[in-house]
N, C-alpha and C positions, 0 to 999 in steps of 0.2 A: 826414216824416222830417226831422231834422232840420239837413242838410246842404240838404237841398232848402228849407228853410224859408228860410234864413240864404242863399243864393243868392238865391231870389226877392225879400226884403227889400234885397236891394244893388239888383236890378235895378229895386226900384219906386223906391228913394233916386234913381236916375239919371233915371225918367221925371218926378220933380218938381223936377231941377234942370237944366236948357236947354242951359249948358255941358258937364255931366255927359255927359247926354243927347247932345251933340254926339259928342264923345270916344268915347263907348263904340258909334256907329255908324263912326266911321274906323279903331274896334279892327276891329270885327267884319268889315267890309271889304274888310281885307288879312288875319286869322287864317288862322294853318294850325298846332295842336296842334304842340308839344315837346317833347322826352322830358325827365322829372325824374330817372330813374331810374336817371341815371349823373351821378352830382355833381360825378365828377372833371373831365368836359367842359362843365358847365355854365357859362354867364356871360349874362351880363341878359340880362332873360326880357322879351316885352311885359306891360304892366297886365294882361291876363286871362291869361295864365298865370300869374303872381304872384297876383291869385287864386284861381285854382283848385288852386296849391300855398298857398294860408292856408288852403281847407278840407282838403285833406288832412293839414293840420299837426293839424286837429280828430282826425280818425279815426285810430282804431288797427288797423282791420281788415286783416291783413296775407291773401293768398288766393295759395295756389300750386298754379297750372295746368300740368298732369302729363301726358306725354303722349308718343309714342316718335321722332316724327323735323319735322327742322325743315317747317313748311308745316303739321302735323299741329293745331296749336292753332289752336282756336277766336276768331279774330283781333275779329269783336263781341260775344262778350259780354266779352272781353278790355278791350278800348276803353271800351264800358260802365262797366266796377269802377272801372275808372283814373278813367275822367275824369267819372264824373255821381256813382257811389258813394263816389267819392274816397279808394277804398281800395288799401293796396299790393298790385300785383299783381305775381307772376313766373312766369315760364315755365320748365319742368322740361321738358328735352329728352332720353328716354334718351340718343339719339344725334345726331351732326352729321351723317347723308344721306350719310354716303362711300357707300353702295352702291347707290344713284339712278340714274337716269339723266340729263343734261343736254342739256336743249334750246337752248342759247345758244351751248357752245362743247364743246369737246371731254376738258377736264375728268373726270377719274373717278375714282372709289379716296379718297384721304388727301385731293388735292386738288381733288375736287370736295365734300370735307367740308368743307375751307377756304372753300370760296365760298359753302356755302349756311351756316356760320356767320356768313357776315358777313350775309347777308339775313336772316339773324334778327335781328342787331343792328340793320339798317337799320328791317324791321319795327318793334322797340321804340322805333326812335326815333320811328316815328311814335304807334305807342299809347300809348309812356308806360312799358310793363313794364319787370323785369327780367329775363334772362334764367341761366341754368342748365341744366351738361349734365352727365351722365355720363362713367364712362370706357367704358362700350359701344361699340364700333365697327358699322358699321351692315354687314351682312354681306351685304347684298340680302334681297330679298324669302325669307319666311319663311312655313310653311303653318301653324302652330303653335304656343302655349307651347311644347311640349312640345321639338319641335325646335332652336327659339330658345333653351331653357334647357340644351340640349346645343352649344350653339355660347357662349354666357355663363354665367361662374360665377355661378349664382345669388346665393350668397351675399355676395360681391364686388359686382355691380348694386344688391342689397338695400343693401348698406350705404353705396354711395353716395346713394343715394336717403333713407336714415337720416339719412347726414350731414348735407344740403342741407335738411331739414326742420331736424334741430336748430340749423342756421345760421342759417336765416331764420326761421323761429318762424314760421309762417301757424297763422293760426286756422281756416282755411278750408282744405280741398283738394279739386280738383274734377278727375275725369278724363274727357279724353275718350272713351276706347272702356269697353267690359264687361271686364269679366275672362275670357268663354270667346271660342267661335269666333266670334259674330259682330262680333265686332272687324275680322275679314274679313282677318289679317297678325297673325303671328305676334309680331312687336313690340308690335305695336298690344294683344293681349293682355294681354301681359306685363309692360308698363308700368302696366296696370289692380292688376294680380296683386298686382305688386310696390308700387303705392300703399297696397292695401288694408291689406299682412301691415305695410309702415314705420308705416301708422297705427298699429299696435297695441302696436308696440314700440319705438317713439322716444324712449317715457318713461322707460322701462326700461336703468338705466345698466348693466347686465350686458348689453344687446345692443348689441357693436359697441361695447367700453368707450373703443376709441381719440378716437373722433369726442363721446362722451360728455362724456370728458375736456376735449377739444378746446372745444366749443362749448354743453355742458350738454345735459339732457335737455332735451325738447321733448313736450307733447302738444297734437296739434290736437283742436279742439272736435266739428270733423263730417268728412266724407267726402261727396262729394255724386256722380254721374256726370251727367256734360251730356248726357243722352241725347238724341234728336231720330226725326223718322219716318224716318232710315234705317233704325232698327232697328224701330219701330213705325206703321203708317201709322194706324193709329186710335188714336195715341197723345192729341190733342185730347180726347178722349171721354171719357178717365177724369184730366181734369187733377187732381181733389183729392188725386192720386199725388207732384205735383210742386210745386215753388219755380217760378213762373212770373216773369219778367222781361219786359218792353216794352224790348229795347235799343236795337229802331230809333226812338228817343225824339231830340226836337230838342233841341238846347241854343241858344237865344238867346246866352249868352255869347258862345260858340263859334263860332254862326254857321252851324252844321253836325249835322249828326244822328249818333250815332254810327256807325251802321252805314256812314259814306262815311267815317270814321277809317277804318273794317276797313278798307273795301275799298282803302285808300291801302295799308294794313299790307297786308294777304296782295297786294299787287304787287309788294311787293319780292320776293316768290320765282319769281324769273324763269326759272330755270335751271329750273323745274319747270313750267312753263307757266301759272302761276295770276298770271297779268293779268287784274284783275274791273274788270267795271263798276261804276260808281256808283250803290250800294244805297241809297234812302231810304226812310222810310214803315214804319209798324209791323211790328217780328217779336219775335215771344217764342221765348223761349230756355226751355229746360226741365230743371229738373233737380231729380234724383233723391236722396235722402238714403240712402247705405250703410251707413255709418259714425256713429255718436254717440258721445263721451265727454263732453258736456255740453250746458248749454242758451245758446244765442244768441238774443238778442230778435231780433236781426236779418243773417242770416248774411254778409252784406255791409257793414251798417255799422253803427260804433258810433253808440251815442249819448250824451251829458254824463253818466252816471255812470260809465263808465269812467275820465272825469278826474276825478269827484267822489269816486270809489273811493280815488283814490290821494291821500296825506297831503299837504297845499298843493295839488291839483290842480285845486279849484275858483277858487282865485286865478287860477291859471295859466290855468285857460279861458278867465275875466270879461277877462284881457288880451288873450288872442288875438281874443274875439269883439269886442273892443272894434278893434282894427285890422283885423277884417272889417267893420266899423260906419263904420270912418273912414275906407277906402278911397280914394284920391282919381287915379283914370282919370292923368291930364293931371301930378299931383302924385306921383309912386310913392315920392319920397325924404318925405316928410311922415311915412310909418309909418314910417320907423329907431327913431324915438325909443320908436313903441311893443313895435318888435318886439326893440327893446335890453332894455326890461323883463321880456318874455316870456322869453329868452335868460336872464338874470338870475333867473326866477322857477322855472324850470324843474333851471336847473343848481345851485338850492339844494334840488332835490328828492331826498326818498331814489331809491335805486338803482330803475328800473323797467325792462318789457324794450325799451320802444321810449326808453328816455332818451337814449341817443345818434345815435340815427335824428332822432329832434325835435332837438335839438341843433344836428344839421349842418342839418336843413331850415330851420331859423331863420338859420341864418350865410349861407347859399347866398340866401333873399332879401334878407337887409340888401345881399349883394353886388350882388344885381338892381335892389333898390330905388335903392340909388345909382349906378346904370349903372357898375358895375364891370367891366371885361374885363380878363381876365389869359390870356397865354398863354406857351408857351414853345419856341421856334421855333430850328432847328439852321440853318445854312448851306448845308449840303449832303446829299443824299440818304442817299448811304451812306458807311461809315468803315470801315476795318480794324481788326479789333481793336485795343487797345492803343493808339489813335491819337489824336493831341489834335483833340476835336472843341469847336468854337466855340458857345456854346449863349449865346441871348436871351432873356432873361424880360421882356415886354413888358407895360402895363399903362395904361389910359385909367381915370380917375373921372370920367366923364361928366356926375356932375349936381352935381355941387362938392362933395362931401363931402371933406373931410380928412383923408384916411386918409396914415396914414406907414409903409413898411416898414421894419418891426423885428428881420426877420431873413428868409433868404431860402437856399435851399440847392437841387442838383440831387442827390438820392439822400443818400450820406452827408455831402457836400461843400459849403460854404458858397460864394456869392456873396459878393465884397467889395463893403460898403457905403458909401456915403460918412459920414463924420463926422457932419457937420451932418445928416444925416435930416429933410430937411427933409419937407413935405407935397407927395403929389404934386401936381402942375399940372394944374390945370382943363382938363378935355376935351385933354390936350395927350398924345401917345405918349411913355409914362416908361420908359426899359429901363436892366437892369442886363445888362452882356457882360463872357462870363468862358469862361476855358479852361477843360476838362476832359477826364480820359481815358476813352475809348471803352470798351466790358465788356470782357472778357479771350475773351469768348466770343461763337460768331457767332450770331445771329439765326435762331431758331426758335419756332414754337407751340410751346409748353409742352408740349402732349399727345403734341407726336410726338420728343421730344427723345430718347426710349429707344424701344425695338425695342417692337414691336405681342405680342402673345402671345396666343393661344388667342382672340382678337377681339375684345380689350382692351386699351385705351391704356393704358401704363405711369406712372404719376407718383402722387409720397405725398400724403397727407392731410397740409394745413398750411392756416393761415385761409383762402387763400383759395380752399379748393378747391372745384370746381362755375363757377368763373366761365367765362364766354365766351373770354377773353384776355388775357393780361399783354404788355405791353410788354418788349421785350430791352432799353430802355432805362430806366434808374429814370424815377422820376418829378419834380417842380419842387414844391416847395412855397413859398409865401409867407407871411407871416405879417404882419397888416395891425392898425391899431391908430390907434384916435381919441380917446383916452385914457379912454372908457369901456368899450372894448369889445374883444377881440383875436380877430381869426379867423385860423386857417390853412386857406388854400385849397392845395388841389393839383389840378396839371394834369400833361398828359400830354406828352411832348415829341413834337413835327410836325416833319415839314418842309413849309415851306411855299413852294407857287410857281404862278406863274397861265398857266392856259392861254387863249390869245385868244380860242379860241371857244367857250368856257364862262367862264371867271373863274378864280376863286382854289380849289386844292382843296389837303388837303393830305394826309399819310401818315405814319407810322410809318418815321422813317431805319432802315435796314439796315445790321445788324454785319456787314462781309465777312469770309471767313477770308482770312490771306496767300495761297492760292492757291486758283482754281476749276478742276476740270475738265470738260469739256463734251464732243461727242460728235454726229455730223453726225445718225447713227440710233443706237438703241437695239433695234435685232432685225438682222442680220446673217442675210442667206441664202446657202448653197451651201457647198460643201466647202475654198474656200479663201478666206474671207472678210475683208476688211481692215477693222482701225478707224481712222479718220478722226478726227481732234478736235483741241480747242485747250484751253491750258493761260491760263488769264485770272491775270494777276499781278498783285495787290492791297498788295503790301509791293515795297522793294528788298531782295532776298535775295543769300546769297553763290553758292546755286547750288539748282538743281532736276534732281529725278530722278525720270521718269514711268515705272511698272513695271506692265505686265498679268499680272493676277494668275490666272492660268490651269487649269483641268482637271489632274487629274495625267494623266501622257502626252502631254498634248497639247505641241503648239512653238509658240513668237510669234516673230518676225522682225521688226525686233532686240529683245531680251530687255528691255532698257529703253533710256531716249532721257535723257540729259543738258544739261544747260543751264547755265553758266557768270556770272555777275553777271545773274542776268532785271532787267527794272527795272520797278517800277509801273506799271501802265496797259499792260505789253504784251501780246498776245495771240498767242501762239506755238505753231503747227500741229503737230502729228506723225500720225503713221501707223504702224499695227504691222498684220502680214498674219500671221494665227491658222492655226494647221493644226489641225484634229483627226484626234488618230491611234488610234485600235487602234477599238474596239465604241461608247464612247463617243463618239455626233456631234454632239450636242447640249450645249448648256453653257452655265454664264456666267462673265463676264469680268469682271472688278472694274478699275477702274483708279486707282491708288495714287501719290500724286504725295510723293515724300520733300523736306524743306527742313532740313536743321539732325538734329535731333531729333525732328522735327515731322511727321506722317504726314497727309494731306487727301486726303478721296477722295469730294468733294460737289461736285453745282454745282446752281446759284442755280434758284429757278423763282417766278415770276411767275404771280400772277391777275389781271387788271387789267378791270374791267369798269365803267360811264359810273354804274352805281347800287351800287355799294361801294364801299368804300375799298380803297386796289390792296395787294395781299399778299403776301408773299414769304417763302420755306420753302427750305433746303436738302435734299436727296433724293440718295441714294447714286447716285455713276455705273459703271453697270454696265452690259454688251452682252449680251444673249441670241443666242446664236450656235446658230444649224441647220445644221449641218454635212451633213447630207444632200443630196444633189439633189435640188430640187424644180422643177418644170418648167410651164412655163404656153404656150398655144397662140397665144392669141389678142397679136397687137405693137402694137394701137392702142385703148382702151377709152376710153368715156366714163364720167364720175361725175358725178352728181348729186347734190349733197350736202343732206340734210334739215338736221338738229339740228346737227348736228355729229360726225365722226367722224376715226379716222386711218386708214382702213381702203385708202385711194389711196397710203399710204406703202408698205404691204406690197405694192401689188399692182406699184408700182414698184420696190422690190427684187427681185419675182420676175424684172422685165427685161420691161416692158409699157408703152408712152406712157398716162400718163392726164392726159386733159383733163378739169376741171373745167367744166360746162359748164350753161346755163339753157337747158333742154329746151326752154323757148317759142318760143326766138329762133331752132330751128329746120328749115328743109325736111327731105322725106325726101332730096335730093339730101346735104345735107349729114351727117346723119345717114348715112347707108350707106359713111362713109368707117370708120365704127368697126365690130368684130367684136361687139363686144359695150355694152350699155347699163347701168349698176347704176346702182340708187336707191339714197340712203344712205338711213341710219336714222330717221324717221319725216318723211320728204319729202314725203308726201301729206298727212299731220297740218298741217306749218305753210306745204305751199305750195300751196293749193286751187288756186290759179290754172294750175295742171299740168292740170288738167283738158283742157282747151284744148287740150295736147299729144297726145290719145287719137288723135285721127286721124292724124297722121303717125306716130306708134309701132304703132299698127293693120301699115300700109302696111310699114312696115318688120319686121315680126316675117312677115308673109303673106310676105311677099319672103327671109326665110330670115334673119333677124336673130334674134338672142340677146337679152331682156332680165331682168335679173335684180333681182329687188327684197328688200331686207331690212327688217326687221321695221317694220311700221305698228303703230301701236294701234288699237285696236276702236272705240273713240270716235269718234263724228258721220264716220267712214270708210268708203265702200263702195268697195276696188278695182276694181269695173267701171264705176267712172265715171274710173279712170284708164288700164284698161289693157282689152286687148284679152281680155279672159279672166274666167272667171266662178269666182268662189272671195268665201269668206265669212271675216271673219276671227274669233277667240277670245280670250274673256282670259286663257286657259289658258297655264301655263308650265311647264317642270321646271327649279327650282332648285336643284335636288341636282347637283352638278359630275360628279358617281362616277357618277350613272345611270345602269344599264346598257343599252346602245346597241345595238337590233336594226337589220340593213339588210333592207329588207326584198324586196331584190332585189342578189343580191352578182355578178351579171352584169354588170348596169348600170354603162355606162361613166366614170358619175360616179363611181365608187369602182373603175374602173381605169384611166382615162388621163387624162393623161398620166401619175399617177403611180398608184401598186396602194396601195392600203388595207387595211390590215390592224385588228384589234380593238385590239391597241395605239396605234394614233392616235385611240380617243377617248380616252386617257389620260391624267390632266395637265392639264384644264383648269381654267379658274377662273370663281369665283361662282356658275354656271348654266350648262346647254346651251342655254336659250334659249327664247323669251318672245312671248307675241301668237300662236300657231300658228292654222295655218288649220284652218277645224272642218271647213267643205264646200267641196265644188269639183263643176268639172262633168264629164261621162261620159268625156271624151278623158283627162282629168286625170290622174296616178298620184301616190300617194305614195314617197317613197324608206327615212324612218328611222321608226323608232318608237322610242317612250321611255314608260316609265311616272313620273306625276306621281307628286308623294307621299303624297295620296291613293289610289295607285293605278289612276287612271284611265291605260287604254291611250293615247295622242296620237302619231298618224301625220302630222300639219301643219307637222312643222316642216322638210320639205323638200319641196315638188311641185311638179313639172313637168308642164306643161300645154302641148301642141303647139296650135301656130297656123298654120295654112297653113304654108308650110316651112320656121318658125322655131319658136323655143318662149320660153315667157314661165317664170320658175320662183319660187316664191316660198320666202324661206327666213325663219323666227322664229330661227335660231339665233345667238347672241351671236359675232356674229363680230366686232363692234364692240367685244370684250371680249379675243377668245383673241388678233386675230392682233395688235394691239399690245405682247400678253401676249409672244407668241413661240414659242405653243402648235404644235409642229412637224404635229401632226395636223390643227387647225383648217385650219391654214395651206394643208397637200397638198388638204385638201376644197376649202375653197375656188378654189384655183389650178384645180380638176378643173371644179368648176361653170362658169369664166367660160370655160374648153375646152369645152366640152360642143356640140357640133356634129349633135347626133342629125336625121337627116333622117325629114323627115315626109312623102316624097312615095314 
C-alpha cells in the first residue's frame, strides 16, 4: 500500500543517515500519539506526528464509526484507520451515556452525560478521531428496536444521523452491532437500523431536504459491520466472508502497536469501569460488507489516483511526497518552504470535497513545523454576564520563523495592534491584552439549553451541528503572515492556572448569571418540611427577591424573602417551611429569585474529575417535597459505599445517623453498635478486598443484625464470598418504570411497617424498577416482589430476604440508587421499611 510504502522509505532514509538515525530513536523514546482531529486545539506537534499528519494529508479516506453510546466504539481498529491507514476517522455516538450507570461518582441523568462526553473527547484525543453525537438522549437500557423507537422519533434520530454523514462525507461506514437482537440492547440495534436505511438515502436531496441544503448530499461508497465472535464463535472458519485487518500491528514510528493506543483510549471511560490493560501482539478485526454503492480498491485507503483524478492533483502530490522525501527529524522548519508550495498548489485547485480539510492540514503543520503556539487565556475562571473580562492572546515562534500578526480578534471584536507589526521575537512570549465583554448569557451545553422532550435534546440544525461542544465563549482567532503565506489559526479561550501537585491544567471560564440559587437538599421528607439555601450574588444589584413557587393549596412561610443592595460575592441564607395542605402531599417547589426585570431560578453544578477537563451546567433549582409521614426504625446505620451513590442522603432525612464506613477496619464489637449494615451499589464489584470482612458480618447477622445489600453485577461476583448467604446473581432486569408490581406476600412486614404500602407507591418511578436481580437463592431464602421483564419472563430476585441465625441478610436489584434521590415517595416508604425490618428468626 502505498502509505506503507512511503512510511518504510522514510524509515530506511533514517537507518542510512546516523544523525537521522539518532533523532528518530529520542523520538520514539518519549512518543505517545496526538490527537489531529480537533485543529482548533492544535499547536506544534513532535517530528513523528508531523509525519504521520503528511501521510494523512496523502489520503482522502474519510470512515465514520457508528455506534449508540459512548465506550460502545471499537477503540482498535479505530486507532488503526487513524494512525497506520492514515485515514479520517469519526465516531458517530447515538447518545452521551445520560442513562448508565457511574462507577467513579455519583453523577446520573444530563450529568453523567456530561462526563462521559468528555471521555469521549479525552479518548479521541488519544486515537486521533473525531467525534459526533445525536440529539437522542440515552434513556437506560432498552430490550429492543422496537421499544427504543417508541421512546425516539425515528424520523428525527434518522435525520440526524443523515445530517452528520452529509457533513462529514465518509466513504466508509462501519457499525458496530447488527441491525436485529443480537445487538443484545435496544440502542445497540438501532444505531445498526438507522446506519443501514441513512445509507440509502443521504444522496437523496428530498430526504431531509433541511440538512441537504445545509451540507449537500452525500453517498458513502460501502457499509461494512465490524462483526467479531461475540456474535459468531466459528466465525475464523469462513474468513473469505470478511475485510480482515491485523491491527495489533507495530508501528516503529510510533514506538507502539496499535492496539496499546486502544487500550490508552477505551481508559478514558472510567465512569464505566473499562480501565484495560496493555494489549500487544496480533489481532484481526473483521468486517463484514452490508451495504455497496460503489467500488473501492481499497476500503481504508486511498491511493495516488485519487489526487491524479483530480485537475492539477498530480503536482500537488509530487510536492507533498517531495516533503515526505525531505523530512528532516531534528530540522521540522526545513519543509515550510515545501509545504508553502503544497498550500499554493492546492488552493489553485478546482473545488474538490476534501479542499479545505487539506487546506487547514497544510496551515496547521507550517504552524508545527515552525514551533508555533498560540493560545488564548482569560484571568479569571468565571464572569458575570455582561462583565468586562480581560482576555490574552499569547504566542511563541520557537524555531525563528517570522511570522507577523496581521490581524487578531476575540469572536466579532478586534485586538488592538500595535502600528509597527513588527515580527514576532524568537522563542520569546508575544501577547496581545485587551478588554472585552462577557456573553449576555450564562454558560451552558448546547444540548441542554432547551427543555428535553419525548428523549430528545432540543437544538436546530446549523453547521455545526453533531459536534461534541461549543464553547459559551467565542473563539480567538489570529491571522499570521510571512509575506508569502497567511494563515488564520483559531483557538479556544482557557483559563489557565497550576495546581502543585499536578501542574498546569486548564478549562473552559464560566458565564455566571447575576444570581445563583442553591439548596442544602433537594428531596424534603415529612409533612412540614423546610427549605434551607442560599442565594450566591454574582452582580451588585439594587435588590433581590427569593419566591417558592408552590402546589396550588399548599402555604410557604414567609411567601418570599427580600434583600436590599446584595453586593457581589455575597452568599445569603434563607429558609421557607412548606406546608402541604388538602390530598395533595407530594410536590415540587421551584425557587425563583426576582432582580430588576430579571427572573433566575438555576444554580451552578460541576463535574470535576483528574482525567477530563472540569465542566459546568446550570440545572433548575427545585425541592421534591413528600409531604407524608414516613417513618424509619432503626437511629444509627452503617453505609458502605461501592461506585458511588446519594442513597445515605435520604436515609438521613428519614432522621437516621449514617456512618460512612470501611467494613475492613472493623470488629464484631464495633459493628453491633449499628442496627443495620447497607452495601451501596456495586461494593463487591470494585472492593474485592470486602471479602475479608465475611467473618465478622457472618458473626454479626447470627447475632440478630440486619444486612442489606444493593444491586452487584453478575460479573467475576459470587455474593457468598462476601456474605453469610447463599444466592446467585442475574443479568436480568425490568426497565420498564410502569411494570406492573406483584407483592408476593402482602402480610410481610416489609410492606407494612413502619409504614403500609399500598399499589400506588410503585407509581412514579423513573427509568427502571431495577437491575442484576437474584436468579437462585437457598431453601431458608424467600422472595418478596415480582415483576415481569419485557420479554416477559416472570423475576421474583429483585427483593429477598434470607434469615441467618437471628438476623437476616436481604438482597435488593432495585434502583433505589435512582428513585430515592428522584424523591419517589413510594421507593422511598420501601426502602425506610427494609432497613426496619426486624423479622426474628428464633
Amino acid at each position: 500500500m502505498a502509505h506503507s510504502c512511503n512510511l518504510a522509505h522514510w524509515l530506511y532514509l533514517a537507518h542510512q543517515n546516523s544523525a537521522m538515525r539518532h533523532a528518530l530513536l529520542m523520538v520514539i523514546s518519549s512518543i505517545w500519539i496526538t490527537s489531529f482531529a480537533q485543529p482548533i486545539e492544535s499547536n506544534p506537534r513532535s517530528s513523528e506526528s508531523i509525519l504521520i499528519e503528511l501521510h494523512k494529508l496523502k489520503n482522502f479516506r474519510k470512515i465514520l464509526y457508528l455506534a449508540a453510546h459512548p465506550d460502545d466504539e471499537n477503540t482498535r481498529l479505530i486507532a488503526w484507520l487513524e494512525n497506520h491507514a492514515f485515514a479520517e476517522v469519526a465516531y458517530l455516538s447515538l447518545t452521551r451515556g445520560d442513562g448508565g450507570q457511574n462507577l467513579i461518582g455519583t453523577e446520573k441523568g444530563i450529568d453523567l452525560g456530561m462526563l462521559r462526553t468528555q471521555e469521549l473527547l479525552q479518548a479521541r484525543e488519544v486515537d486521533g478521531a473525531q467525534q459526533f453525537f445525536t440529539r437522542a438522549l440515552d434513556f437506560g437500557y432498552s430490550p429492543s428496536t422496537k421499544e427504543t423507537l417508541e421512546h425516539w422519533d425515528k424520523q428525527k434520530i434518522l435525520g440526524d444521523v443523515v445530517a452528520v454523514i452529509r457533513k462529514f462525507k465518509p466513504d466508509v461506514i462501519i457499525t458496530r452491532f447488527p441491525s436485529d437482537s443480537r445487538g443484545g440492547h435496544g440502542h445497540h440495534s438501532t444505531s445498526a437500523l438507522l446506519a443501514e436505511e441513512a445509507f440509502d438515502i443521504a444522496a437523496d436531496a428530498t430526504q431531509f431536504p433541511k440538512s441537504a441544503s445545509m451540507f449537500g448530499v452525500w453517498q458513502p461508497k460501502q457499509l461494512y459491520w465490524n462483526h467479531s465472535t461475540w456474535w459468531d464463535k466459528t466465525i475464523a472458519e469462513h474468513r473469505e466472508e470478511f475485510v480482515i485487518v491485523d491491527i495489533g500491528s507495530y508501528n516503529p514510528l510510533l514506538g507502539k502497536a496499535y492496539s496499546e493506543i486502544a487500550s490508552q483510549s477505551r481508559s478514558q471511560h472510567r465512569s464505566q469501569g473499562f480501565g484495560s490493560s496493555v494489549q500487544r501482539g496480533s489481532r484481526e478485526e473483521f468486517l463484514k460488507l452490508m451495504k455497496s454503492a460503489g467500488e473501492l480498491s481499497n476500503p481504508f485507503e486511498s491511493d495516488d489516483e485519487e489526487w491524479n483524478n483530480l485537475i492539477n492533483g498530480e503536482a500537488a502530490l509530487e510536492l507533498i511526497d517531495e516533503v515526505i522525501e525531505n523530512f528532516m527529524v531534528l530540522e521540522p522548519e526545513a519543509s515550510i518552504e515545501g509545504l508553502v508550495k503544497c498550500h499554493k498548489a492546492v488552493s489553485q485547485m478546482e473545488a474538490f470535497r476534501s479542499k479545505n480539510e487539506k487546506l487547514a492540514q497544510i496551515e496547521s503543520l507550517i504552524l508545527s513545523c515552525s514551533g508555533t503556539y498560540i493560545e488564548c487565556i482569560t484571568n479569571r475562571e468565571s464572569y458575570t454576564t455582561g462583565e468586562d473580562m480581560e482576555v490574552t492572546l499569547g504566542m511563541y515562534a520557537q524555531a525563528g520563523f517570522p511570522w507577523k500578526i496581521t490581524k487578531a480578534s476575540f469572536g466579532k471584536n478586534d485586538f488592538t495592534l500595535s502600528q509597527e507589526k513588527e515580527p514576532i521575537p524568537d522563542n520569546q512570549y508575544y501577547t496581545l491584552v485587551d478588554t472585552f465583554q462577557a456573553p449576555s448569557k450564562r454558560s451552558q451545553p448546547y444540548w441542554l439549553e432547551n427543555n428535553i422532550e419525548n428523549d430528545l435534546f432540543d437544538y436546530p440544525l446549523t453547521p455545526q451541528f453533531g459536534i461534541a461542544e461549543l464553547n459559551s465563549l467565542p473563539t480567538c482567532f489570529v491571522t499570521l503572515s510571512n509575506g508569502e503565506i497567511k494563515i488564520t489559526a483559531e483557538r479556544p479561550v482557557r483559563y489557565k492556572w497550576t495546581d502543585r501537585s499536578i501542574g498546569e491544567l486548564k478549562r473552559n471560564p464560566v458565564i455566571l448569571p447575576e444570581v445563583e440559587i442553591d439548596c442544602e437538599s433537594f428531596v424534603l421528607l415529612n409533612d412540614t418540611p423546610v427549605i434551607k439555601g442560599w442565594v450566591l450574588v454574582n452582580s451588585d444589584l439594587d435588590s433581590i427577591v427569593i419566591q417558592p413557587m408552590i402546589p396550588s393549596k399548599w402555604r410557604v412561610e414567609p411567601s418570599q424573602t427580600k434583600w436590599e443592595r446584595p453586593k457581589k460575592g455575597q452568599k445569603i441564607p434563607f429558609q421557607f417551611k412548606v406546608m402541604p395542605i388538602g390530598k395533595l402531599k407530594n410536590g415540587r417547589v421551584d425557587l425563583l429569585a426576582r432582580t430588576g426585570s430579571a427572573v433566575y431560578g438555576e444554580r451552578r453544578v460541576d463535574i470535576a474529575y483528574d482525567h477530563i477537563i472540569p465542566q459546568s451546567c446550570f440545572e433548575e433549582t427545585s425541592v421534591k417535597v413528600v409531604g407524608e409521614k414516613i417513618e424509619i426504625v432503626p437511629k444509627k446505620v452503617a453505609y458502605v459505599m461501592g461506585s458511588g451513590d446519594d442513597v445515605p442522603k435520604t436515609i438521613e432525612l428519614l432522621g437516621a445517623q449514617v456512618d460512612l464506613l470501611n467494613i475492613n477496619n472493623l470488629s464484631y464489637e464495633e459493628l453491633i453498635e449499628y442496627q443495620v449494615i447497607i452495601y451501596g451499589i456495586r461494593a463487591f464489584n470494585i472492593h474485592k478486598e470486602f471479602m475479608s470482612s465475611k467473618a465478622v458480618l457472618t458473626q454479626y447477622v447470627q447475632n440478630g443484625g440486619l444486612v442489606v445489600v444493593q444491586y452487584q453485577t453478575s460479573r467475576s461476583v459470587s455474593l457468598s464470598d462476601f456474605l453469610p448467604a447463599e444466592i446467585k446473581l442475574s443479568r436480568y432486569r425490568v426497565t420498564n418504570e410502569y411494570a406492573r408490581t406483584t407483592i408476593l406476600d402482602d402480610k410481610h412486614p416489609i410492606f407494612n411497617f413502619p409504614n403500609t404500602l399500598s399499589d400506588t407507591d410503585f407509581d412514579d418511578w423513573v427509568q427502571e424498577r431495577g437491575l442484576y436481580f437474584a436468579e437462585e437463592w437457598g431453601p431458608e431464602a424467600y422472595p418478596l416482589i415480582s415483576w415481569q421483564n419485557e420479554k416477559g419472563k416472570v423475576l421474583n430476585g429483585g427483593l429477598v430476604v434470607m434469615p441467618i441465625g437471628k438476623g437476616n441478610v436481604i438482597y435488593t436489584g432495585i434502583s433505589f440508587f435512582r428513585q430515592l434521590p428522584a424523591g419517589v415517595p413510594g421507593a422511598i416508604k420501601l426502602f425506610a421499611n427494609i432497613l426496619s425490618y426486624t423479622g426474628s428468626n428464633e
